[in-house]
TORKOL-4160 file (C-alpha; in steps of 0.2 Angstrom, whole numbers, padded with zeros to 4 digits, m for minus):
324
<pt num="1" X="0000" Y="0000" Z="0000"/>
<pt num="2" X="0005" Y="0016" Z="m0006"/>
<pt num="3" X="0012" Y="0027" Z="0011"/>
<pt num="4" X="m0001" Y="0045" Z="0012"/>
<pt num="5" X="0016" Y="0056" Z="0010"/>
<pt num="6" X="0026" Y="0044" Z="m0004"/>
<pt num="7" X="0036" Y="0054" Z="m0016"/>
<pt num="8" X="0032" Y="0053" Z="m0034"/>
<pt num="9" X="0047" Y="0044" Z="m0045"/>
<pt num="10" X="0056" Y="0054" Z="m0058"/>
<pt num="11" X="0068" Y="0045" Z="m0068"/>
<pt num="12" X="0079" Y="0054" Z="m0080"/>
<pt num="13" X="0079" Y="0045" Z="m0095"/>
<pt num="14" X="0094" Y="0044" Z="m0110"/>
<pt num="15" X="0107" Y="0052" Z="m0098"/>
<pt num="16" X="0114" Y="0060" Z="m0114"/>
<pt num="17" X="0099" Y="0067" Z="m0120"/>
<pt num="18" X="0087" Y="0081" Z="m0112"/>
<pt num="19" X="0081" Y="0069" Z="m0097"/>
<pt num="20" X="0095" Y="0078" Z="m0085"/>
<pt num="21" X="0091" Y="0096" Z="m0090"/>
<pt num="22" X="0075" Y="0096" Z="m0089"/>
<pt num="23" X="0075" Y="0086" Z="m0072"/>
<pt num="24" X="0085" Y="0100" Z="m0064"/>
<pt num="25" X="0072" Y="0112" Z="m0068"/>
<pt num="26" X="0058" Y="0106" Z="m0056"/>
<pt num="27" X="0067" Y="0111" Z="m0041"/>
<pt num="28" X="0063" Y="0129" Z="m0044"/>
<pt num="29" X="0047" Y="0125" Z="m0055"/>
<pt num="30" X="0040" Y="0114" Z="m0041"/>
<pt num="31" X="0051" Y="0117" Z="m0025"/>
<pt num="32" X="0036" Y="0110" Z="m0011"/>
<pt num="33" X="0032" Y="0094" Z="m0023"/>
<pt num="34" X="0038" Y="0079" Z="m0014"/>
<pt num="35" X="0052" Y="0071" Z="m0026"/>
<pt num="36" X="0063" Y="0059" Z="m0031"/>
<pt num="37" X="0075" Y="0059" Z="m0046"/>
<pt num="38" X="0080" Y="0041" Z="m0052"/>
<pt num="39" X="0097" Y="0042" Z="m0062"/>
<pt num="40" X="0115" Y="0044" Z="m0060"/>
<pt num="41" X="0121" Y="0058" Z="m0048"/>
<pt num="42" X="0138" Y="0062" Z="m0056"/>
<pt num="43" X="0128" Y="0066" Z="m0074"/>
<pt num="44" X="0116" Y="0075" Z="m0065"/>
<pt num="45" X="0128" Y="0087" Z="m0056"/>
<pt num="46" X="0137" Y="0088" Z="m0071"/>
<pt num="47" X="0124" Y="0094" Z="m0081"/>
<pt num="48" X="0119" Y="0108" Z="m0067"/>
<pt num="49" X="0139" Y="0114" Z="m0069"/>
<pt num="50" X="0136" Y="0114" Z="m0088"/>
<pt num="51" X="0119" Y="0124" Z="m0090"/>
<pt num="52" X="0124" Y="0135" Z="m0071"/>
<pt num="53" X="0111" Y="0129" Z="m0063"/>
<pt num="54" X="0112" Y="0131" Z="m0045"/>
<pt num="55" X="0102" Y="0115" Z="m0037"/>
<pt num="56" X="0107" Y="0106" Z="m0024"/>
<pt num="57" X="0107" Y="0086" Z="m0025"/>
<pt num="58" X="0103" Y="0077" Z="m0010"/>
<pt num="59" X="0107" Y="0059" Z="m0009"/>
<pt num="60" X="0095" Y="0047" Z="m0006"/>
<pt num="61" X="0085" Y="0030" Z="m0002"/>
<pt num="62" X="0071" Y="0021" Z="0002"/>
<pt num="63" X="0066" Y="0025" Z="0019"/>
<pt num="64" X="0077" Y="0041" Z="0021"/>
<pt num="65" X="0066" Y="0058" Z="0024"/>
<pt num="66" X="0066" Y="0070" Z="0010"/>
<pt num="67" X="0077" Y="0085" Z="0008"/>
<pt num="68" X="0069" Y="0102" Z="0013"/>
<pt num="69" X="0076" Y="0109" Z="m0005"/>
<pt num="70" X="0087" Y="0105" Z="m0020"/>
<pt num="71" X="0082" Y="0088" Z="m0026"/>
<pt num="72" X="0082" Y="0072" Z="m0019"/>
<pt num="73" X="0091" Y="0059" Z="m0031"/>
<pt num="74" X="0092" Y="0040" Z="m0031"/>
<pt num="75" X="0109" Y="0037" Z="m0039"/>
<pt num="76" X="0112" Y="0022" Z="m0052"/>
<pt num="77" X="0126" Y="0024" Z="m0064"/>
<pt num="78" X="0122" Y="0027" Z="m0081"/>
<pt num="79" X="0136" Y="0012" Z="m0086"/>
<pt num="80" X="0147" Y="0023" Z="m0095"/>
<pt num="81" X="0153" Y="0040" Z="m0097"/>
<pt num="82" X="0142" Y="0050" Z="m0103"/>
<pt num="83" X="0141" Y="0065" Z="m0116"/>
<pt num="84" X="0126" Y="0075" Z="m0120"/>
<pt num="85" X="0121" Y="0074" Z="m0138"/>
<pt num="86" X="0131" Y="0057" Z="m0138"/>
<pt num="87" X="0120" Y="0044" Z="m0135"/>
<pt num="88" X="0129" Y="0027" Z="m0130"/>
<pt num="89" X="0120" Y="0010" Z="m0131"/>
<pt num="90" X="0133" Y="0006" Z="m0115"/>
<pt num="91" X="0119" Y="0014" Z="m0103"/>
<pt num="92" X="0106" Y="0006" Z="m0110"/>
<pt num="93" X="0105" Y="m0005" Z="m0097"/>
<pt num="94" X="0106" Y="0007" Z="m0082"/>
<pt num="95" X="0091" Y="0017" Z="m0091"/>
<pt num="96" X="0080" Y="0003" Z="m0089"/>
<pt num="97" X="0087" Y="0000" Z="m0072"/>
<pt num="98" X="0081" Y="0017" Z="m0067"/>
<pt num="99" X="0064" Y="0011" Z="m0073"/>
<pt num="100" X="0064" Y="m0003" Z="m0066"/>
<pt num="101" X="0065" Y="0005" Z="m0050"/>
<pt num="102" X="0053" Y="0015" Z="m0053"/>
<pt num="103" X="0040" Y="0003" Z="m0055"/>
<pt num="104" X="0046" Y="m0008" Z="m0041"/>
<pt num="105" X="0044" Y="0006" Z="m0030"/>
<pt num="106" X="0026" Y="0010" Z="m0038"/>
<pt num="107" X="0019" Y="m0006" Z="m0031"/>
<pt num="108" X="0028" Y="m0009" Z="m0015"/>
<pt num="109" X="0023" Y="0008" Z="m0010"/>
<pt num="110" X="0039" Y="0019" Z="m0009"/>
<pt num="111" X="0033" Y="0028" Z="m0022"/>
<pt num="112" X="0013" Y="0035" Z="m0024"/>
<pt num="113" X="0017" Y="0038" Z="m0045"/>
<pt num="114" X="0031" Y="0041" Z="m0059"/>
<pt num="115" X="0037" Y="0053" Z="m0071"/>
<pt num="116" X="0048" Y="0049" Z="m0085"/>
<pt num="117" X="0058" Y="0057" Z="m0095"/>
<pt num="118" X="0063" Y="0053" Z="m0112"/>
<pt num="119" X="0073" Y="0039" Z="m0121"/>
<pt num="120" X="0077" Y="0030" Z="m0136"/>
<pt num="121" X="0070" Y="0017" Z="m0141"/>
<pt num="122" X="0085" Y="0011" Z="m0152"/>
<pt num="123" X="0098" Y="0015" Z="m0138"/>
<pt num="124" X="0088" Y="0002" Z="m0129"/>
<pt num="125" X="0087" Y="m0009" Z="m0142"/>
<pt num="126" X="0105" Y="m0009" Z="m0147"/>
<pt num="127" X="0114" Y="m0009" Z="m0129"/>
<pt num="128" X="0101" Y="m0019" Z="m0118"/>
<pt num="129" X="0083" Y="m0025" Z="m0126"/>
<pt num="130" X="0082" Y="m0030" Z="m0144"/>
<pt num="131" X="0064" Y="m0031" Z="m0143"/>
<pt num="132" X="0060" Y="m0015" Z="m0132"/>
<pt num="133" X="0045" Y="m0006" Z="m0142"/>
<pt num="134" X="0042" Y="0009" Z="m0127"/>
<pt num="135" X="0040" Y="0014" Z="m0110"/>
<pt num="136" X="0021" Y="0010" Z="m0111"/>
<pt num="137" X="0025" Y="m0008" Z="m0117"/>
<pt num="138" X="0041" Y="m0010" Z="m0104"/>
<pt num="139" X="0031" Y="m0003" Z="m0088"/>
<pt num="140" X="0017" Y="m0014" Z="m0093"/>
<pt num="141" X="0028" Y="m0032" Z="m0093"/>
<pt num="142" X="0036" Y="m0026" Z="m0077"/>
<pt num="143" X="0019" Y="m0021" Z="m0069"/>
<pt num="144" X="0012" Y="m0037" Z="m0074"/>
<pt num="145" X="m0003" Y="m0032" Z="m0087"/>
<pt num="146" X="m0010" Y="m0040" Z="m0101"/>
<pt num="147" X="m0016" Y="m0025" Z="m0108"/>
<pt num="148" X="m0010" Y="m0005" Z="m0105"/>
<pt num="149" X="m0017" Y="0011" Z="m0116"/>
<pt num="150" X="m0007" Y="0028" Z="m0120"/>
<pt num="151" X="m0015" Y="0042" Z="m0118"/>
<pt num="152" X="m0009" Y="0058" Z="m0124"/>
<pt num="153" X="m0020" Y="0075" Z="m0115"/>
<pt num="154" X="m0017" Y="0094" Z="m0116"/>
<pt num="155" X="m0030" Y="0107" Z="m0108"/>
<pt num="156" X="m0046" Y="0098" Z="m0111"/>
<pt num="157" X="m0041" Y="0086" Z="m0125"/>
<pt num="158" X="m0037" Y="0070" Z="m0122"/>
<pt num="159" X="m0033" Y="0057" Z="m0134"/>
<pt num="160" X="m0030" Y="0038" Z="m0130"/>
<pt num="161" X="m0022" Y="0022" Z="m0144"/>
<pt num="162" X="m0031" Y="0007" Z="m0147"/>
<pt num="163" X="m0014" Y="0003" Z="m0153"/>
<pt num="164" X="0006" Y="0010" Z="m0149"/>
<pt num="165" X="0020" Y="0007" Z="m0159"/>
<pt num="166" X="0019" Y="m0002" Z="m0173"/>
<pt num="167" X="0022" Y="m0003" Z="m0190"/>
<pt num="168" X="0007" Y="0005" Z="m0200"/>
<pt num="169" X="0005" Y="m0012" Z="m0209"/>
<pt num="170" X="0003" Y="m0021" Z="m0195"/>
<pt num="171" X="m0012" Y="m0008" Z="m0188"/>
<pt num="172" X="m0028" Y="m0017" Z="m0194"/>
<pt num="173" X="m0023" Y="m0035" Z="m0189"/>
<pt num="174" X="m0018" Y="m0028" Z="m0171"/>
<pt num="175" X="m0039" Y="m0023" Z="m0171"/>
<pt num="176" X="m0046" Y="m0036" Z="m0164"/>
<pt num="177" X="m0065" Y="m0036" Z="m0156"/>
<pt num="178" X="m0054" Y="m0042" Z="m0140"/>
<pt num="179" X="m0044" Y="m0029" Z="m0139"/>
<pt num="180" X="m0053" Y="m0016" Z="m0145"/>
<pt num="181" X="m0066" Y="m0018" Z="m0131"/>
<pt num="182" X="m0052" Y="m0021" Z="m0119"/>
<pt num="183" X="m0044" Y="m0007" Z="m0122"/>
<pt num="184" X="m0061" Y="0004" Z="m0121"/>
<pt num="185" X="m0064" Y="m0004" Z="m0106"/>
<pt num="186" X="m0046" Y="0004" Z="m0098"/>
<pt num="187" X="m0048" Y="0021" Z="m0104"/>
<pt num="188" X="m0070" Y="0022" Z="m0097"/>
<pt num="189" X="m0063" Y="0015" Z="m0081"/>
<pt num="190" X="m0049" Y="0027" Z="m0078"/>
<pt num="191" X="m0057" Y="0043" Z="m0086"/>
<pt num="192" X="m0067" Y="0039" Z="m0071"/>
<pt num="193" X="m0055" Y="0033" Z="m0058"/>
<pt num="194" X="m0038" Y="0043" Z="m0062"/>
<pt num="195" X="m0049" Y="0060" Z="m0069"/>
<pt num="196" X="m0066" Y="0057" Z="m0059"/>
<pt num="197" X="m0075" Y="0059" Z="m0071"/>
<pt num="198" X="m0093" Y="0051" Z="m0071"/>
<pt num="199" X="m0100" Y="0043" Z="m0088"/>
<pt num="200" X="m0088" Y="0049" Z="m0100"/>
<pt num="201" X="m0091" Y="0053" Z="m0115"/>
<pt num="202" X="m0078" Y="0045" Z="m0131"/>
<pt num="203" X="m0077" Y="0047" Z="m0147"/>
<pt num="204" X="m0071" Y="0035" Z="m0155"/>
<pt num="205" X="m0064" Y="0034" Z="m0174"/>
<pt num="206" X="m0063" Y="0024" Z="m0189"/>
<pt num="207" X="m0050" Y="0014" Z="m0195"/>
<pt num="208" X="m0051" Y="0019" Z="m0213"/>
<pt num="209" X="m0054" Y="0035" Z="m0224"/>
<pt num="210" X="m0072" Y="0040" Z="m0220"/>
<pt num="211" X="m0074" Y="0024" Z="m0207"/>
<pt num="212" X="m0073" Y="0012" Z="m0222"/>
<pt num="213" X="m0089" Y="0021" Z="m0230"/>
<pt num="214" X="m0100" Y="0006" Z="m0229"/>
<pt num="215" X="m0087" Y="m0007" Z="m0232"/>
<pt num="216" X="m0082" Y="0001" Z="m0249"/>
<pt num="217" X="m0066" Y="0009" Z="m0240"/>
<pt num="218" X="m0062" Y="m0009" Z="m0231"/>
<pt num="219" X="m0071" Y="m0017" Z="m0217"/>
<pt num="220" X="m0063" Y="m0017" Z="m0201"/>
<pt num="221" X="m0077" Y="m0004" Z="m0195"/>
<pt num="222" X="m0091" Y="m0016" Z="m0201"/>
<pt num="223" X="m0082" Y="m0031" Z="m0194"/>
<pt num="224" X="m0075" Y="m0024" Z="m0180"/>
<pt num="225" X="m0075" Y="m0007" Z="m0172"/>
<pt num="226" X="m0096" Y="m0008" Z="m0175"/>
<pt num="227" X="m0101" Y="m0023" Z="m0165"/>
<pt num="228" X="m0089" Y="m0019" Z="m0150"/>
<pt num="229" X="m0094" Y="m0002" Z="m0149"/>
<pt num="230" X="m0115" Y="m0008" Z="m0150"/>
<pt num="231" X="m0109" Y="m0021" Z="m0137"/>
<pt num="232" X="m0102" Y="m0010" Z="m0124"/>
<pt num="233" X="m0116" Y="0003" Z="m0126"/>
<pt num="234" X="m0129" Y="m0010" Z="m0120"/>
<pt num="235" X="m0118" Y="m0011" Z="m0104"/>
<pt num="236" X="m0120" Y="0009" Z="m0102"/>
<pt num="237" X="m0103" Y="0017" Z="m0109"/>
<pt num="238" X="m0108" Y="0033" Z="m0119"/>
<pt num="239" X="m0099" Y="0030" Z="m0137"/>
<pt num="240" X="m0100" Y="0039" Z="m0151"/>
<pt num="241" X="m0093" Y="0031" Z="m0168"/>
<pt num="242" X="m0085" Y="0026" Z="m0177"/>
<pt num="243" X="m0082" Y="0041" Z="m0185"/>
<pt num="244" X="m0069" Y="0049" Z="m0199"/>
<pt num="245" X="m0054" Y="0055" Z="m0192"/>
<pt num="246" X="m0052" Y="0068" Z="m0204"/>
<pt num="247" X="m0067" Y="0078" Z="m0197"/>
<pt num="248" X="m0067" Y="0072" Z="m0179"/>
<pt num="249" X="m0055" Y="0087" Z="m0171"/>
<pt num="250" X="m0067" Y="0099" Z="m0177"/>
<pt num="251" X="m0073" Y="0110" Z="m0162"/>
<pt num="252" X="m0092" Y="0103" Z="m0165"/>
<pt num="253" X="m0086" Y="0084" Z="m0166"/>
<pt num="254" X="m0077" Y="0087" Z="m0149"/>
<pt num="255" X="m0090" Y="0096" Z="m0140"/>
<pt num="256" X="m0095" Y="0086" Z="m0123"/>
<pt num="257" X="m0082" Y="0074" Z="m0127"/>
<pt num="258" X="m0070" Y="0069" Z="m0113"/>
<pt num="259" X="m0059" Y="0059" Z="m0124"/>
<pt num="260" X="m0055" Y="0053" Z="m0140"/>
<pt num="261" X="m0050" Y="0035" Z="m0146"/>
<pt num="262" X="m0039" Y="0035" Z="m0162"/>
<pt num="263" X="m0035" Y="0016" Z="m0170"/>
<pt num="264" X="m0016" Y="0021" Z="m0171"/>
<pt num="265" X="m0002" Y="0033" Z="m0166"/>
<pt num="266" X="0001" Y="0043" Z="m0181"/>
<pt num="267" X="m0020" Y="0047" Z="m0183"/>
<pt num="268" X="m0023" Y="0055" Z="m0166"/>
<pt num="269" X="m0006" Y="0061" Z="m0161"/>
<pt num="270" X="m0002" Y="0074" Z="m0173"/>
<pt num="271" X="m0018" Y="0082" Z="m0169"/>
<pt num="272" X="m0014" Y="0081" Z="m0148"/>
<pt num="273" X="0005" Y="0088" Z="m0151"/>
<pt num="274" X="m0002" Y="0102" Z="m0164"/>
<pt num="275" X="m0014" Y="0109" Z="m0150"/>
<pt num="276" X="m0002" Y="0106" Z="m0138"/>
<pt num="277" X="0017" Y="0100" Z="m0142"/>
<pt num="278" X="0028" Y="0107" Z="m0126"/>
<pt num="279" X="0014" Y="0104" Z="m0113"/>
<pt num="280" X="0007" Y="0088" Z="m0116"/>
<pt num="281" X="0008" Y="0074" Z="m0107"/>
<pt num="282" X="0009" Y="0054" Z="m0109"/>
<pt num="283" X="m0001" Y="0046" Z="m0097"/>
<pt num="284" X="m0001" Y="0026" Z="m0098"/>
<pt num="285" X="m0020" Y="0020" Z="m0092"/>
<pt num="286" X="m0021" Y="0003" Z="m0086"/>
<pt num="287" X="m0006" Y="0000" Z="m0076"/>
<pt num="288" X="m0010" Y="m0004" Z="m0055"/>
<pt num="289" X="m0002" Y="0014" Z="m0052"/>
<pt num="290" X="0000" Y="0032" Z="m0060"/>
<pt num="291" X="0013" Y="0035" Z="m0074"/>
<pt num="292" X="0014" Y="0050" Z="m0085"/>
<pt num="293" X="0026" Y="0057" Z="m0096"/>
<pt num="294" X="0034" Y="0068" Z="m0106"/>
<pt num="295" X="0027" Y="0073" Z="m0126"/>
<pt num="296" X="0042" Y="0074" Z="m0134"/>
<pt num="297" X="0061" Y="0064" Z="m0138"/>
<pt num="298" X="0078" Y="0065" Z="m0132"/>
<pt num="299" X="0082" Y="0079" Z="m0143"/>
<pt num="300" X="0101" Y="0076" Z="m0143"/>
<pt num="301" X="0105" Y="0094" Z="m0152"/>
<pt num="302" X="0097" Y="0101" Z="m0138"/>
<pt num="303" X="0104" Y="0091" Z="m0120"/>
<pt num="304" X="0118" Y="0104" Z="m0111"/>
<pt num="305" X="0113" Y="0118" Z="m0122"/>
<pt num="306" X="0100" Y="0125" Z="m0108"/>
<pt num="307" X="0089" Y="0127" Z="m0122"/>
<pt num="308" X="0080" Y="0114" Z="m0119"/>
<pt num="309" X="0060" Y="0119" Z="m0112"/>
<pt num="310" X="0056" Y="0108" Z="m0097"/>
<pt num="311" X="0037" Y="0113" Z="m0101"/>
<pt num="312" X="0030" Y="0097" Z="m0104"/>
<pt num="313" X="0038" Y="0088" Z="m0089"/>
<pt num="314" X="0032" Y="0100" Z="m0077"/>
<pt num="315" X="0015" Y="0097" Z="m0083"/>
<pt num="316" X="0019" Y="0079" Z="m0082"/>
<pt num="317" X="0024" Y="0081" Z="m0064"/>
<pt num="318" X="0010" Y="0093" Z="m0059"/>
<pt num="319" X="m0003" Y="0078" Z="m0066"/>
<pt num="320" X="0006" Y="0065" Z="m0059"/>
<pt num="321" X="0003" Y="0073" Z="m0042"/>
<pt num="322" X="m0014" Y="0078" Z="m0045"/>
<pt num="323" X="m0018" Y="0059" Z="m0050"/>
<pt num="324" X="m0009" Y="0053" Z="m0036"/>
């Protein structure tokens, strides 16, 4: 059981990308938030010398009180030396460490939520994980569930996957009726448990141009998407669709809608991050405890520049407090 005052978890991420920099920032952004940062200490004060951030770095461990300011920082070496802009798949594996510890902490209470910062998916896949496909995916094996669902939200749109990261060929075969109500089911029940909101109200779209136009345009939407959304109607969710992505972000469409479900990452996403790139935040549904993230990548040209905006994991921060 989660402890009433447990810190919320902040790993760091690719130490060589913008995870550090933006870590650093949410002493002064958030100095009476109770955290923890998950990463390697040495980077981390490092990072502060280069970009003349003045933030003091407490060390710190599971059952130790928090600092009074500065940050509070659960050191594990990155595995290698490590240079911003220079990713190295030799700290691959103290990256997942980090999450790893994270999500350990989640459930056996040390933690009350976790933030994460970014990484790359092909530094993972090259120096610890050949078939890491994400942090959603990751936190969901080491959580324990079958089934997880990424939502992406900023001010009052919110917009969830009924699938992650995969190849755009692969899309329609991933659509199963199983999944699809799974995944529906996750995303009513925490708009209600995590957002407390009472019967809410999702769109959801189609698959193909104009939702297949009657079959013409392909029948996943006649097949699939149609029948699970009738079936959990009956049960009392309030679904509207499916309906053509190409006109479902119009102001009318999203009126009175709490959420919207897109079939895959590139047809809902772009709209989220064109509303709201920089203040987003990832949020994974599903999992036994509150995770959110940031919107963006490691952006190597940016990491020790101090040009880095640390916008869209404050927000992350701020919601996974709020959740918590």
């Amino acid at each position: 059981m989660t402890a009433p005052d447990a810190p919320v978890a902040i790993t760091t991420g690719d130490p060589a990308g913008i995870g550090p920099d933006l870590v650093l920032a949410l002493s002064g952004a958030l100095p009476e938030a109770r955290l923890v940062v998950l990463g390697d200490a040495d980077v981390l004060a490092e990072r502060a010398t280069m970009l003349d951030v003045d933030t003091r770095l407490h060390e710190w461990r599971p059952g130790t009180p928090l600092p009074n300011s500065g940050l509070a920082v659960w050191h594990h070496g990155a595995g290698a030396a490590v240079t911003p802009g220079k990713p190295d798949p030799a700290t691959a594996g103290g990256t997942l460490a980090l999450l790893d510890r994270a999500t350990d902490g989640c459930l056996d209470g040390t933690f009350s939520a976790m933030v994460t910062a970014p990484l790359a998916k092909s530094v993972i896949r090259e120096g610890a994980a050949a078939d890491f496909t994400g942090h959603t995916e990751y936190l969901a094996a080491r959580a324990g569930c079958a089934r997880v669902v990424m939502m992406l939200a900023t001010g009052t749109l919110r917009v969830a996957l009924a699938t992650t990261h995969l190849p755009l060929r692969e899309v329609a075969d991933a659509i199963t009726a199983e999944s699809l109500e799974t995944t529906l089911e996750i995303l009513h029940r925490d708009l209600g448990k995590r957002f407390g909101i009472d019967g809410p109200e999702i769109l959801v779209l189609g698959l193909n141009p104009h939702a297949g136009e009657s079959g013409h345009l392909g029948r996943e939407e006649l097949d699939v998407i149609i029948p699970v959304l009738e079936r959990l109607r009956r049960r009392g969710m309030h679904l509207t669709g499916p309906v053509p992505a190409d006109t479902a972000f119009t102001p009318e469409a999203l009126a009175h809608r709490d959420a919207v479900l897109a079939m895959y990452h590139d047809q809902g996403l772009p709209v989220l991050k064109y509303a709201g790139f920089g203040n987003a935040v990832n949020i994974t549904l599903g999992l036994p405890f509150v995770r959110t993230s940031v919107d963006h990548g490691t952006a190597w040209d940016l990491a020790g520049t101090g040009q880095a905006r640390p916008d869209s994991l404050i927000a992350a921060t701020r919601m996974a407090l709020e959740m918590a």
